[in-house]
N, C-alpha and C positions, 0 to 999 in steps of 0.2 A: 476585472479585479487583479488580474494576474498584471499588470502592466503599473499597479502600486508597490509590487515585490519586487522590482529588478530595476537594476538602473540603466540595462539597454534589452530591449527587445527583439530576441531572435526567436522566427518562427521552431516550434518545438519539430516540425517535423523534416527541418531543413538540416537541426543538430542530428536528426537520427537518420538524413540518408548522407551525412558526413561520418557517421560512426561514433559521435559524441554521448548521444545517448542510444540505450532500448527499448522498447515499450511491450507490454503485458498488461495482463488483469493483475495489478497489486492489491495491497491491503489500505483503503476498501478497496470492494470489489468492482471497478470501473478502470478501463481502458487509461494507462499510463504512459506516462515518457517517465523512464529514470535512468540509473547508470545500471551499467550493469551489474555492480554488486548488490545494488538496489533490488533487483531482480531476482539474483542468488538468494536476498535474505529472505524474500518475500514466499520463494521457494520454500527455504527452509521453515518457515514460522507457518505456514500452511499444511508443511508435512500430510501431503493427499497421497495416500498410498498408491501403488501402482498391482493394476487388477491385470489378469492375463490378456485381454485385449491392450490395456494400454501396453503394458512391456514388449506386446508385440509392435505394435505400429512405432514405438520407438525407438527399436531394433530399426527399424527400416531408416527413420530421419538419423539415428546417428550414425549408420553405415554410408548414408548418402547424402549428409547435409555439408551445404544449404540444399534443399529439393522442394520443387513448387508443388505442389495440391495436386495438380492430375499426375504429376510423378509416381508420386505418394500413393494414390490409390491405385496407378494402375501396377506398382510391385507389393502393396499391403496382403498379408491371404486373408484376411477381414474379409475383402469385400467391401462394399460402398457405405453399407449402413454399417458395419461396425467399427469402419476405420474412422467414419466420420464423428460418431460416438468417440468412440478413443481419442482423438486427435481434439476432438472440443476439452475431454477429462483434461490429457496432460496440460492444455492451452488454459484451462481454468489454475491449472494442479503448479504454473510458471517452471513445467518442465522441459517444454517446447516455447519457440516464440517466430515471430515473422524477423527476418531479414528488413534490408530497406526496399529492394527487389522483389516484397513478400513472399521468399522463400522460408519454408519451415528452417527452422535450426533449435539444437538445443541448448540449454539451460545450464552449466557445469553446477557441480554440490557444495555446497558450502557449510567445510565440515566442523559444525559447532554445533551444541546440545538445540532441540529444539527450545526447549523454554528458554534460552537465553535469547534466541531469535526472536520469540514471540517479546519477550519483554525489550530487546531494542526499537521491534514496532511501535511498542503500546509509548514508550519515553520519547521516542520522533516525533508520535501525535500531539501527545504534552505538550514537549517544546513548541510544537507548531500553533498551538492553540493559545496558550497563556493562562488563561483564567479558565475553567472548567467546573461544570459538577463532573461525577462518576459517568452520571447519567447520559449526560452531552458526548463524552469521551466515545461508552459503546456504542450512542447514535452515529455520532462519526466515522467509527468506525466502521459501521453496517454491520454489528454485533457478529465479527468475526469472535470477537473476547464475550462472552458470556460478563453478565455481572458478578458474579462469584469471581471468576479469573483476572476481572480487571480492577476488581476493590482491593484485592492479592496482589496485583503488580504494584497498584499504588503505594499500596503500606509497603512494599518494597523499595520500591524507590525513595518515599519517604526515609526509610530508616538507612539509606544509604547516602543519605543529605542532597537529594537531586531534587527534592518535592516538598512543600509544604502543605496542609490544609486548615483550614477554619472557614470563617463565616465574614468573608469579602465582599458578598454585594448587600450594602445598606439596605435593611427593611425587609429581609430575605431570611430563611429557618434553613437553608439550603446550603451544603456544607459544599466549599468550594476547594480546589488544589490549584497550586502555581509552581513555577520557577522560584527554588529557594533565591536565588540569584537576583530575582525579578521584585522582593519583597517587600526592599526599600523604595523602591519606584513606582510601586503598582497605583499609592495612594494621590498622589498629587498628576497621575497619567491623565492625559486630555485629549482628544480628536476631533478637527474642527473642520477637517478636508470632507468634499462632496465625492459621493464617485455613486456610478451604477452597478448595482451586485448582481449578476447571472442568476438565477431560480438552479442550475445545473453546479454553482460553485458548491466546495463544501463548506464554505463557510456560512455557506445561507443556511444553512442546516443547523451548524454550532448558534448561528442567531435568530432564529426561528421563531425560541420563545419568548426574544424581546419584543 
């Protein structure tokens, strides 16, 4: 599917051992290539606190990065089982990430409020999607956003003119959001191309319940 989004195809993992992209657990929570500020935000709208195990073993990757995994453990004072523990948090937490070399390194901060973070997440996914219920939106998401936090972004967005909602798919009670942008075009939109959808993409997900 990824190969209907781009109009020249370069292996993801060839940009990230050229340094074009970085790859982490983003939002969802699945193994990513993005930029690195990509990275940063996903950091920041996760906001994973850092426990004394972690701030130790991250002590070690930022006095020594980039530094590979048996580096790591053999100067951590964790130990094996807690530096391993720590080092998976911060690797969830996109405080650490692998080099192309899979050396550890970390993550810089990127200093903006977290809810502004979270809610540039939640309007990336939008964008990406088109048509949505609420519902679709935290599925996609892998309910990093709770339905409470993501009905709140919406009406956010909405009142800041980036979002519209009503009741878009004929024969449906099911209130839907779009691209205010997107509003004049939504109705007459057609799709008549064949292609194979991956079970692993997310968009199998967003069309699941078609």
């Amino acid at each position: 599917a990824a190969r209907l989004r781009v109009r020249e195809f370069t292996p993801l993992e060839r940009l990230h051992r050229r340094g074009a992209l970085s790859n982490g657990l983003g939002i969802p929570d699945y193994f990513t290539y993005c930029t690195e500020s990509d990275l940063m935000l996903f950091k920041r709208a996760k906001d994973i606190p850092l426990t004394k195990e972690m701030r130790q073993a991250l002590r070690v990757v930022r006095d020594n990065e980039p530094i590979s995994r048996s580096r790591l453990l053999a100067m951590s004072p964790l130990g094996y089982t807690g530096t391993t523990r720590a080092l998976k948090a911060l690797y969830k937490g996109c405080h650490v990430t692998r080099a192309a070399d899979n050396r550890y390194r970390t993550v810089r901060d990127l200093r903006i409020p977290v809810e502004e973070a979270r809610k540039a997440v939640l309007r990336r996914a939008a964008e990406s999607l088109g048509v949505f219920s609420a519902e679709a939106l935290a599925n996609f998401l892998r309910f990093e956003f709770n339905m409470a936090e993501t009905r709140r972004l919406l009406r956010e967005l909405e009142r800041e003119g980036r979002l519209v909602k009503g009741f878009f798919a004929r024969g449906e009670r099911t209130v839907y959001w779009m691209l205010k942008e997107g509003l004049d075009e939504v109705e007459g939109a057609t799709f008549d191309r064949s292609f194979v959808l991956s079970p692993l993409d997310n968009l199998a997900i967003f069309l699941r319940s078609e």
